[in-house]
Each structure stands twice: as structure tokens, then as C-alpha cells.
SENUZA-878689 format. One line per 10 residues: for each residue z, y, x of C-alpha. Coordinates in nm, 3 decimals, decimal comma, always signed. Example, Ala and Ser with C-alpha at 12.3 -4.5 7.8 and 13.67 -1.06 7.14 Angstrom:
+0,780 -0,450 +1,230 ~ +0,714 -0,106 +1,367 .
//
This chain:
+1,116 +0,260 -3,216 ~ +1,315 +0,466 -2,923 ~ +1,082 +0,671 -2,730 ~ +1,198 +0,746 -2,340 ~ +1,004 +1,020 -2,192 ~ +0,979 +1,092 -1,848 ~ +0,955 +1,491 -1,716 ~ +0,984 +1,610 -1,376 ~ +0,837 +1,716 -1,040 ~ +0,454 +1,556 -0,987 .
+0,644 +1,550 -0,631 ~ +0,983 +1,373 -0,495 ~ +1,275 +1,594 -0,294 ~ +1,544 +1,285 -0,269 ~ +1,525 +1,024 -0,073 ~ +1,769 +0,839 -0,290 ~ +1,618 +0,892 -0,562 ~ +1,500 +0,548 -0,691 ~ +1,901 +0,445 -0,768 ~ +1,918 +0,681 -0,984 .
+1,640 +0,642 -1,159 ~ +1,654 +0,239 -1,228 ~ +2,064 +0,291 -1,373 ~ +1,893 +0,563 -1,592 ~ +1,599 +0,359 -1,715 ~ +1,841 +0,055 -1,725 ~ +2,103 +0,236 -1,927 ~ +1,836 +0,319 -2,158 ~ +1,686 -0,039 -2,239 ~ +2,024 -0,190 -2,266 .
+2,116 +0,088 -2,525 ~ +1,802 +0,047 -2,731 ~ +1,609 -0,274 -2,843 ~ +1,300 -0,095 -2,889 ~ +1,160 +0,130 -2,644 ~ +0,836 +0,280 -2,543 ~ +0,816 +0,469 -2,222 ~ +0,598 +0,825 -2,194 ~ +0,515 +1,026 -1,906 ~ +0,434 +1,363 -1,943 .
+0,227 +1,396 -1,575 ~ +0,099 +1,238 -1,315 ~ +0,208 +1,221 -0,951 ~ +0,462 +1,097 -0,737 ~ +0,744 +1,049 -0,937 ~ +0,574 +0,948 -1,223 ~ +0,455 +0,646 -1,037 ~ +0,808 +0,554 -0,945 ~ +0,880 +0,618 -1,309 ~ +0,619 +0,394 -1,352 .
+0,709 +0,112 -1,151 ~ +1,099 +0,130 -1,276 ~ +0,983 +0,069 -1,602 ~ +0,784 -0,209 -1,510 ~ +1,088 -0,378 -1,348 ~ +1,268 -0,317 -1,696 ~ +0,985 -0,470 -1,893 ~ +1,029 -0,807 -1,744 ~ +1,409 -0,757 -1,636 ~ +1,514 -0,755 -1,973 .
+1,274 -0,990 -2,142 ~ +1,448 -1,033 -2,504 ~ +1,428 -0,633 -2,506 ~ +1,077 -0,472 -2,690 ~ +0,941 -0,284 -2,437 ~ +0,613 -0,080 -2,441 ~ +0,457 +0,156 -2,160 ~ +0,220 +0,407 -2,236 ~ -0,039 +0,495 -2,021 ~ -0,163 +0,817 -2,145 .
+0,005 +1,164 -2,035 ~ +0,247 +1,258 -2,345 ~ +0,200 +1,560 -2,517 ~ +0,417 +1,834 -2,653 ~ +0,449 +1,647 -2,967 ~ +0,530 +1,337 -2,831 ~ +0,806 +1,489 -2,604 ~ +0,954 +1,662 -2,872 ~ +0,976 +1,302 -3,083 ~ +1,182 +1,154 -2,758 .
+1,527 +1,057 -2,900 ~ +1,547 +1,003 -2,446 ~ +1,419 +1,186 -2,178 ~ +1,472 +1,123 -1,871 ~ +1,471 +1,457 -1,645 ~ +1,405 +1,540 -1,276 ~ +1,383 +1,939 -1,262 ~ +1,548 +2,203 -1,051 ~ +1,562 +2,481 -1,184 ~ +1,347 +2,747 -1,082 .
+1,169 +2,484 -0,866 ~ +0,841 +2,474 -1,038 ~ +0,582 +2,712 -1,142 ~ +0,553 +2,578 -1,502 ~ +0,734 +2,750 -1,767 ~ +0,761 +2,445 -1,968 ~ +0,906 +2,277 -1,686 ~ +1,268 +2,352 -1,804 ~ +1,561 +2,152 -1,990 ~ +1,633 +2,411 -2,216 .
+1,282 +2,330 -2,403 ~ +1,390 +2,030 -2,482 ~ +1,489 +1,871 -2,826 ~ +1,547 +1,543 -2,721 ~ +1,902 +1,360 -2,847 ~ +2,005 +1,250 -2,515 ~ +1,908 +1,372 -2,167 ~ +1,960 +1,211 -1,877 ~ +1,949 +1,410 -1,566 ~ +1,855 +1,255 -1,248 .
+1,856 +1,531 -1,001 ~ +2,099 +1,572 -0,705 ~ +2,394 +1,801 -0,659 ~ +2,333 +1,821 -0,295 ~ +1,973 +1,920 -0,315 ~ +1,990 +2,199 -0,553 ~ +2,232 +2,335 -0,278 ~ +2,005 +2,295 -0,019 ~ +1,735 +2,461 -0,264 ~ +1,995 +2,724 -0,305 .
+1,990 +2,774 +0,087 ~ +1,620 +2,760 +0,149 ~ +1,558 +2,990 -0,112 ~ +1,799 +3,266 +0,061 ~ +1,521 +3,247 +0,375 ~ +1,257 +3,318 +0,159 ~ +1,121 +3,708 +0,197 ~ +1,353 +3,908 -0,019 ~ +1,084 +3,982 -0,244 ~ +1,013 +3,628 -0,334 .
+1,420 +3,557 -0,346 ~ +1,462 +3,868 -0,566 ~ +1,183 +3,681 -0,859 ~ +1,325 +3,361 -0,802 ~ +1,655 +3,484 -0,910 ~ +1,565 +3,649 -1,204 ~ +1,358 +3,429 -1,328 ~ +1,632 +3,127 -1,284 ~ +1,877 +3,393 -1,498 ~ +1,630 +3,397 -1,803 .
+1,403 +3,683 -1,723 ~ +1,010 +3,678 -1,823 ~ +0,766 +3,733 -1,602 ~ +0,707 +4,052 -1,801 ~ +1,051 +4,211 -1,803 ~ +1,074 +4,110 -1,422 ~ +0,716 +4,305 -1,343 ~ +0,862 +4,611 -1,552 ~ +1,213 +4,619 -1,351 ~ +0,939 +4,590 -1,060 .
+0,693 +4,812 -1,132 ~ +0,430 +4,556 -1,142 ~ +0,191 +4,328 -1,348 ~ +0,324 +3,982 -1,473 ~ +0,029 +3,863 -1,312 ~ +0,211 +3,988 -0,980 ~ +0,516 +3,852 -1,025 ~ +0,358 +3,494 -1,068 ~ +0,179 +3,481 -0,783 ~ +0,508 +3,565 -0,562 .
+0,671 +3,305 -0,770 ~ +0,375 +3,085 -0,738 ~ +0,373 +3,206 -0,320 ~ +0,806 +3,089 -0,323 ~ +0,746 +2,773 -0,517 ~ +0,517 +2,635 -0,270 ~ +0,727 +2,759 +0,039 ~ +1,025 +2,568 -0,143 ~ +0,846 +2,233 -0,202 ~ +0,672 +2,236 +0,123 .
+1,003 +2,205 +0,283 ~ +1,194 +2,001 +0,033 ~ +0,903 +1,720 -0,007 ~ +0,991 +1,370 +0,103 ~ +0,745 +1,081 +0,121 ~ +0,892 +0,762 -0,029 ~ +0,710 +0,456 +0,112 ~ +0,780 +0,119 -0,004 ~ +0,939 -0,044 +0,285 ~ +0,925 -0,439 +0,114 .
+0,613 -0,658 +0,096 ~ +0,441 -0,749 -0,231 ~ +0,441 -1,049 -0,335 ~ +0,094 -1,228 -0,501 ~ +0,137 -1,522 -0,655 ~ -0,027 -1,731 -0,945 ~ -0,363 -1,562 -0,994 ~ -0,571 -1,776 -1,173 ~ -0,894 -1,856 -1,115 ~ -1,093 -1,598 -0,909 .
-1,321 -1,478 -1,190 ~ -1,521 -1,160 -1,162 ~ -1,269 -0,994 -1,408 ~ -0,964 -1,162 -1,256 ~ -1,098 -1,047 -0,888 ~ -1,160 -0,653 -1,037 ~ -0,829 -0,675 -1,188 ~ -0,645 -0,761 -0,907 ~ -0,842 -0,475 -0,633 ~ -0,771 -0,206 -0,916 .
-0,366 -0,303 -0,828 ~ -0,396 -0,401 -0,522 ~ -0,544 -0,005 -0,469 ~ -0,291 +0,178 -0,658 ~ +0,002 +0,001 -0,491 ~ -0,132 +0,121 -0,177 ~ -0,190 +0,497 -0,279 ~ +0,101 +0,522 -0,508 ~ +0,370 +0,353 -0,296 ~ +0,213 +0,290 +0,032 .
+0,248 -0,087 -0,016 ~ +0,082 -0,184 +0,353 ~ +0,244 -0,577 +0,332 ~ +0,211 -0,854 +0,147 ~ +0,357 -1,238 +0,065 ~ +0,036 -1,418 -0,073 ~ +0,066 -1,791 -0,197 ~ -0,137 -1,982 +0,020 ~ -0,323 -2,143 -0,210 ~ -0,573 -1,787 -0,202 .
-0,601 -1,740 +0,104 ~ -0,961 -1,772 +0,162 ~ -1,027 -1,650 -0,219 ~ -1,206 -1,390 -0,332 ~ -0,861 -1,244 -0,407 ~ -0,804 -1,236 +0,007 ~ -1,105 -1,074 +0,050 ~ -1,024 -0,760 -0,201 ~ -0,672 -0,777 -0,045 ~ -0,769 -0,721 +0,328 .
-0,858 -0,390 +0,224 ~ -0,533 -0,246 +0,136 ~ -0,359 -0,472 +0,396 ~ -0,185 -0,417 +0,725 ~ +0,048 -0,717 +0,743 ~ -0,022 -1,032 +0,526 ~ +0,195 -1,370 +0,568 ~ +0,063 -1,661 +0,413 ~ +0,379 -1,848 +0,189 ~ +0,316 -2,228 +0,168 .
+0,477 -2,461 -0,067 ~ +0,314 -2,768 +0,014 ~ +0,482 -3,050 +0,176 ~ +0,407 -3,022 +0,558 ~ +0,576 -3,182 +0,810 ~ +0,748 -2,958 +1,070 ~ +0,583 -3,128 +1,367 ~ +0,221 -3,052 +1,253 ~ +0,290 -2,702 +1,102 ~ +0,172 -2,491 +1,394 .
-0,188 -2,700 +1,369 ~ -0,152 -2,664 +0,994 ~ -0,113 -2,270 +1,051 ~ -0,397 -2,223 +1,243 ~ -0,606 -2,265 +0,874 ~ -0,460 -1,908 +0,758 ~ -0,451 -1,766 +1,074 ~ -0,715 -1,529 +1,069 ~ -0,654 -1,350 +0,827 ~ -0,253 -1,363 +0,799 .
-0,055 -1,222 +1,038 ~ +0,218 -1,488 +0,974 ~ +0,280 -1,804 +0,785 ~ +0,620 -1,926 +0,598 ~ +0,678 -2,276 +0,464 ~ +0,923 -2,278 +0,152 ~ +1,055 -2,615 +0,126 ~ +1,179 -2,802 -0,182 ~ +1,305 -3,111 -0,254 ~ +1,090 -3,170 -0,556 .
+0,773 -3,390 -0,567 ~ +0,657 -3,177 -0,862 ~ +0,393 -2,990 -0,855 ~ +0,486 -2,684 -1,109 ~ +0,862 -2,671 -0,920 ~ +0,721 -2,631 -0,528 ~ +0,565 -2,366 -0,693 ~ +0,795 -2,198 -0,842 ~ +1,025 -2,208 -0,560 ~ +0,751 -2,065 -0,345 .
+0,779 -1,748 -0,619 ~ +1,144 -1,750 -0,589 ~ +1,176 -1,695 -0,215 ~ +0,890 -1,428 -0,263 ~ +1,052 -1,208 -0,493 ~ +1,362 -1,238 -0,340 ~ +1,191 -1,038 -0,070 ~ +0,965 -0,784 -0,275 ~ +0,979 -0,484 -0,470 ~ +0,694 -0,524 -0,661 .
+0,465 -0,806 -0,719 ~ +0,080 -0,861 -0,885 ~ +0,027 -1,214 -1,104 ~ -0,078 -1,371 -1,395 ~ +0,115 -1,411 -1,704 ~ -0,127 -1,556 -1,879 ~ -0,118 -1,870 -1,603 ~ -0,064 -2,207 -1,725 ~ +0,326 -2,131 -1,596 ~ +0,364 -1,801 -1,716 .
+0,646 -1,895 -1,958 ~ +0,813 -2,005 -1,637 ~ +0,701 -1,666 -1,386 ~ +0,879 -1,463 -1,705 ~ +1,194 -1,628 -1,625 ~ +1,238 -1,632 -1,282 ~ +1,110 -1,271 -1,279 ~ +1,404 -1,180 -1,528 ~ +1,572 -1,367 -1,312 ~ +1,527 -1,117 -0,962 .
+1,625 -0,770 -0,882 ~ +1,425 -0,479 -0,880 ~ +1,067 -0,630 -0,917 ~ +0,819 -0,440 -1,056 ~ +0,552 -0,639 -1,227 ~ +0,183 -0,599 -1,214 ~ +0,007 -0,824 -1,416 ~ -0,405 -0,880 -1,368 ~ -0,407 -0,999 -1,760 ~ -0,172 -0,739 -1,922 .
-0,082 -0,373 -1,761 ~ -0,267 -0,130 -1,618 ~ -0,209 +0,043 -1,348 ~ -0,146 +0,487 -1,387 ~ -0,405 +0,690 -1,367 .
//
């Protein structure tokens, strides 16, 4: 068993940082066929971290991949053979927060050359006080031999680094906001559990990646499922697989119109059932960066594949994973 670690900023300072981080998780799976992923924090980036590993889990579907939901420890960080690292240097107010701590075989660095510089620059506008501890504490000083030099406590100097550290990621922060719907699809029956399930990832998608639209099969609109969605909801189209004919579709629309905003027919040539279906799914993910489902479904087996089958999904299933904290 591999263990991948994630360790980083609770916060994200690239806007293209999601690339980056799917090649690294992706170089990792297709190195290893037995993987668990830790986190070792909560927050922004350990959502995304979160969500890429989803997208692995069900990318590479002969690969044996487990995701841990509980914050890793020291221990556990020190037993990575992987760890996947977003930290600049003198960025953060932890002293653990550093690569040089690490004992891991392989690290893979996700940061960006061009913002460190423009760290490097912000920090040079900081009061020369605050510039002076960030310096020597990014050349290996301690807090201690930095308040000596200064004539002051070490309790001193880390509230001015603490003071600079919050300047810096005030400016640096960027927002990353999932501009692709999520797609819903095969459910299940709307049970009480199935219902609570579903809300519980409905939320988090819409405080962890400010998921605001949504592809929903038709065949819930009206559900108990709706009804938890509306909440989280700004812009829901309604994706029909049925066999309407074009002249009557406008009247047929009218039925999901309150509460969808729009309504798509996918059309197939099948007369099967299980295959409209699935090429309702097809077309949704096609569209979506992450979707919520059932695996457990009487066509899970099927769902796996064409899931494997898209790019960049990340999978949320009401009868398996959790969502983070």
C-alpha cells in the first residue's frame, strides 16, 4: 500500500492551479497500483485535493484506490512514500509547514515559479520590519536567534511574522469557482437516507467549489431530490432522455418548467431503456466537472464505465464517499 499525502496552503494563490494538480495526482496512480490518499488539513486546497482524487478513483478503475477522510497526522505523513506539496516558502505561519520536514521518497511540488516571484515582490512592500523577519526566517533562522539579533522576545518576532503572513495572503488569495454544472443522475429511489445523502453533497459542492448549476435527469425532477437541490441551486436544466417528438417538446417542457431554468432532450437511437439512459449520462458528463449518483444503482456496473470513460469528473457517490469535513 502507497500512501499519497497532500500538504499545503488551507488557501489557493494560482489560478492555474488545478492542471497541475490532476498530472500530479495522475502521475501518482498510474505509478502505483495501490494508493490511499491523506490530507493533512482542511481548506481550500484540500477540497480541490479532494475532488482530484475523486476523479482518479473512478478514472482509473482497475487501480486500488482509497481516500481517507480524516486529517493525517505526523505519523502518517512521515509513512508517505508521496506527498504531494503546495508551500511557498516563508508563506505560512506554521513551522511545520516546510519541505525540508519531510521524509517522504518522492515529492512532488506543485507550486508556481511565477508566483513565488510575485511573493518575492509583495514581500519587498511590506514595512521593513516585517521584510527584515521574513527574510531571516526564509534563510533558516529561529524565531529565537531572530528576537536576539533584534533585541526582542520570540513571541515578538511571531506576531510580525504572523502580522506579514496575513498581509501576503490577503493579496495573493484567489477564489477558484467551479465554472461547469454538476451533473445528477441515477439516484435511486428517494429514501430518507438516499435524500440526506444527497443534501449533505449537494451542500459541500456549493461551499467547497461554489457549484451554483446543475444537469439533473429528468426523471427527479419533482423528487424529493429536487426539493433538497433548489437550495444550493441558481441554474438547473432538466436533461431528458425519453423519446419526445420535436413538435410537442415545448408543451412537454412546460412539466419541468418551474423549477428548471432550461430543458435539453438527448436523443438516441435505441428503444432500450438502460441505453437512453446512459446516453443521457454521457452528454452530462461531457459537460461537468463533478457529478453526485448512485453506484450502487441497478446500472452502476455501467455508470463505472462511462465515468472511466470522461475527463476530469469528480465523483460523488450518495452510497459510497463522503464528502470532507
Amino acid at each position: 500500500m502507497t500512501i499519497c499525502a497532500f500538504l499545503g496552503h488551507d488557501r489557493i494563490y494560482d489560478k492555474d492551479i488545478l492542471s497541475r494538480l490532476q498530472q500530479a495526482v495522475y502521475t501518482v496512480v498510474q505509478k502505483y497500483k495501490e494508493i490511499t490518499f491523506v490530507f493533512c488539513g482542511r481548506g481550500e486546497f484540500y477540497d480541490w485535493c479532494y475532488a482530484a482524487a475523486l476523479d482518479a478513483k473512478y478514472h482509473f478503475p482497475k487501480k486500488e484506490i482509497h481516500i481517507s477522510n480524516e486529517i493525517a497526522d505526523r505519523p502518517t505523513l512521515n509513512q508517505a512514500s508521496v506527498v504531494i506539496t503546495y508551500i511557498y516558502d516563508g508563506f505560512h505561519e506554521k513551522s511545520s509547514m516546510t519541505r525540508r520536514a519531510l521524509k517522504a521518497k518522492e515529492i512532488i511540488d506543485i507550486t508556481s515559479a511565477e508566483t513565488a516571484s510575485r511573493i518575492e515582490r509583495l514581500i519587498e512592500t511590506l514595512p521593513e520590519r516585517e521584510q527584515l523577519v521574513l527574510q531571516k526566517i526564509n534563510s533558516g533562522e529561529t524565531l529565537s536567534q531572530i528576537g536576539t539579533a533584534l533585541g526582542v522576545s520570540g513571541s515578538a518576532v511571531r506576531a510580525v511574522r504572523a502580522n506579514a503572513c496575513r498581509r501576503l495572503r490577503r493579496a495573493m488569495y484567489v477564489r477558484l469557482i467551479c465554472d461547469k454544472p454538476c451533473a445528477v443522475f441515477s439516484l435511486g429511489k428517494a429514501t430518507y437516507e438516499n435524500v440526506r445523502a444527497f443534501d449533505r453533497q449537494a451542500e459541500y459542492l456549493s461551499r467547497a467549489y461554489g457549484v451554483t448549476s446543475y444537469l439533473i435527469a429528468a426523471e427527479y425532477v419533482g423528487s424529493a431530490f429536487m426539493s433538497a437541490l433548489e437550495r444550493y441551486a441558481k441554474h438547473i436544466t432538466a436533461v431528458v432522455h425519453y423519446s419526445v417528438a420535436e413538435d410537442v417538446r415545448d408543451i412537454f417542457s412546460l412539466r419541468y418548467c418551474q423549477p428548471c431554468e432550461d430543458v435539453v432532450y438527448v436523443d438516441s437511437d435505441s428503444k432500450v431503456e438502460k441505453q437512453r439512459t446512459l446516453s443521457a449520462v454521457d452528454y452530462m458528463l461531457e459537460r461537468a466537472s463533478f457529478c453526485v449518483c448512485n453506484l450502487q444503482s441497478t446500472i452502476g456496473s455501467a455508470l463505472r464505465k462511462s465515468i472511466a470513460a470522461s475527463n476530469c469528473v469528480a465523483v460523488f457517490d450518495i452510497a459510497g464517499n463522503e464528502s470532507m469535513g
